[in-house]
N, C-alpha and C positions, 0 to 999 in steps of 0.2 A: 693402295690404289694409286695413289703419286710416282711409284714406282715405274707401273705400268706405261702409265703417260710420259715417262722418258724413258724409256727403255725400248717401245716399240720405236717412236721417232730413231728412235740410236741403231735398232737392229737396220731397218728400213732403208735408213741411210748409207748405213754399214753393206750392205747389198748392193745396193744404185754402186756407193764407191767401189765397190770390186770390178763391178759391170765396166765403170770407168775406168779401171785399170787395167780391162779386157781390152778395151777398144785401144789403149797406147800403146799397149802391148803387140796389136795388131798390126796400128802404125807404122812403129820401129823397128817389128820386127821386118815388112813388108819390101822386097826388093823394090828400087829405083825402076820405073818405068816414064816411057816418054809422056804419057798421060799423067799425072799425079793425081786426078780427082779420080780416074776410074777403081781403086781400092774403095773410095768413100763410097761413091753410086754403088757397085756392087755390096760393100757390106752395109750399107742401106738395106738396098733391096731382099737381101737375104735377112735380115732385122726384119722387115714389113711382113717376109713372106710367114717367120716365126709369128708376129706379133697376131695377123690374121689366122692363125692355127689358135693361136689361145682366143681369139675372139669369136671362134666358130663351136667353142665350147659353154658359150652360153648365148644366152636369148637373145635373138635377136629380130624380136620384133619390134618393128615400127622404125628400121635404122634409115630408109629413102628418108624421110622427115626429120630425123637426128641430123644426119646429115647435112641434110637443106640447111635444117636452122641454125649447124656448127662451123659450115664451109670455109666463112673467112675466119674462123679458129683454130680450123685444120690450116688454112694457107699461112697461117703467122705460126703455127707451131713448124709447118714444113719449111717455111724462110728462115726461122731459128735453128731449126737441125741442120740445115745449107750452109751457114754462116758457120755455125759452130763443127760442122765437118772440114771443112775449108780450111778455116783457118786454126783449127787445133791441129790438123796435118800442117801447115806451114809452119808454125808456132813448134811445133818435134821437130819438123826436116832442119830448122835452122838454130836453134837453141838446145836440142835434145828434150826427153823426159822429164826432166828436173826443172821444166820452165812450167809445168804443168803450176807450180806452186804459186807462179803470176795468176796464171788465170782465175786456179780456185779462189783465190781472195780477191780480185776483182769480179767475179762471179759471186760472190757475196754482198761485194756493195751496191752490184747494181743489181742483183733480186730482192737481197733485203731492205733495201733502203727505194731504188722505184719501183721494184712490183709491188712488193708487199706494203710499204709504206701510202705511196702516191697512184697507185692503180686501186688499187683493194682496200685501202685505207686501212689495214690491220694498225693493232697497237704495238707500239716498241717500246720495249721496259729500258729501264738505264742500263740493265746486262745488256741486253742486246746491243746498246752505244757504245758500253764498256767493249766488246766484243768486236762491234764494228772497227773500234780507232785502236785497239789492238793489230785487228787488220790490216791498218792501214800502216802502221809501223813493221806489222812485216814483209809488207810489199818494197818499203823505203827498205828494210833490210836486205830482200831477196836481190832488191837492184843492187845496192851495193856489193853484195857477193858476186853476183855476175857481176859486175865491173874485174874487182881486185881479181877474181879468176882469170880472167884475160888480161891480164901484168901488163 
């Protein structure tokens, strides 16, 4: 049974991270244009327009009221995908792929320690501290590599 309950978390993740590796992909691969945000607004858009296909496959009643009472959760999650489109394109265009390795780990410290911790009050085992200040050691490492790479 223990199994399960890490395994799924693993697979799940393991899926989100490819998604994310879709979207860098997309990035770096994507020609120089005078606009830099219009790749993000369009592969937004074309994201939304998938997303509502999968949402028209189930029930959807009662979603005027969903809505109503989720609005500014929708606006804080579409200000999160704004920021986090933005500047994960700047963060490629000027460092390449390989900075992605900054992000994920401070993308770590700031979910798991203020969302999870200070919004939601979840619990944090010593693993997870263990884990966090691993983190943090190799973000001081990831910098230091970018430095000495640029001699």
């Amino acid at each position: 049974m223990k199994a399960i309950h890490l395994a799924l978390p693993a697979l799940l993740a393991l899926i989100a991270a490819c998604g994310n590796a879709l979207v860098t992909v997309g990035q770096k691969k994507a020609t120089a244009f005078a606009n830099p945000f219009l790749f993000g607004a369009f592969s937004l858009l074309l994201a939304a327009l998938c997303l509502f296909a999968v949402a028209s496959m189930h029930s959807t009643t009662g979603w005027r009221a969903y809505i109503g009472s989720n609005a500014k959760w929708m606006a804080a999650s579409a200000a999160g995908l704004v920021l986090l489109n933005v500047f994960l394109y700047l963060l490629y265009r000027s460092s390449g792929a390989g900075a992605y390795t900054l992000y994920a780990l401070l993308a770590m410290g700031t979910t798991s320690v203020f969302v999870a911790m200070k919004v939601f009050g979840e619990r944090i085992t010593v693993f997870h501290w263990v884990s966090l200040l691993l983190a943090a050691a190799a973000i001081v490492s990831h910098l230091m590599g970018s430095l000495s790479s640029r001699g």
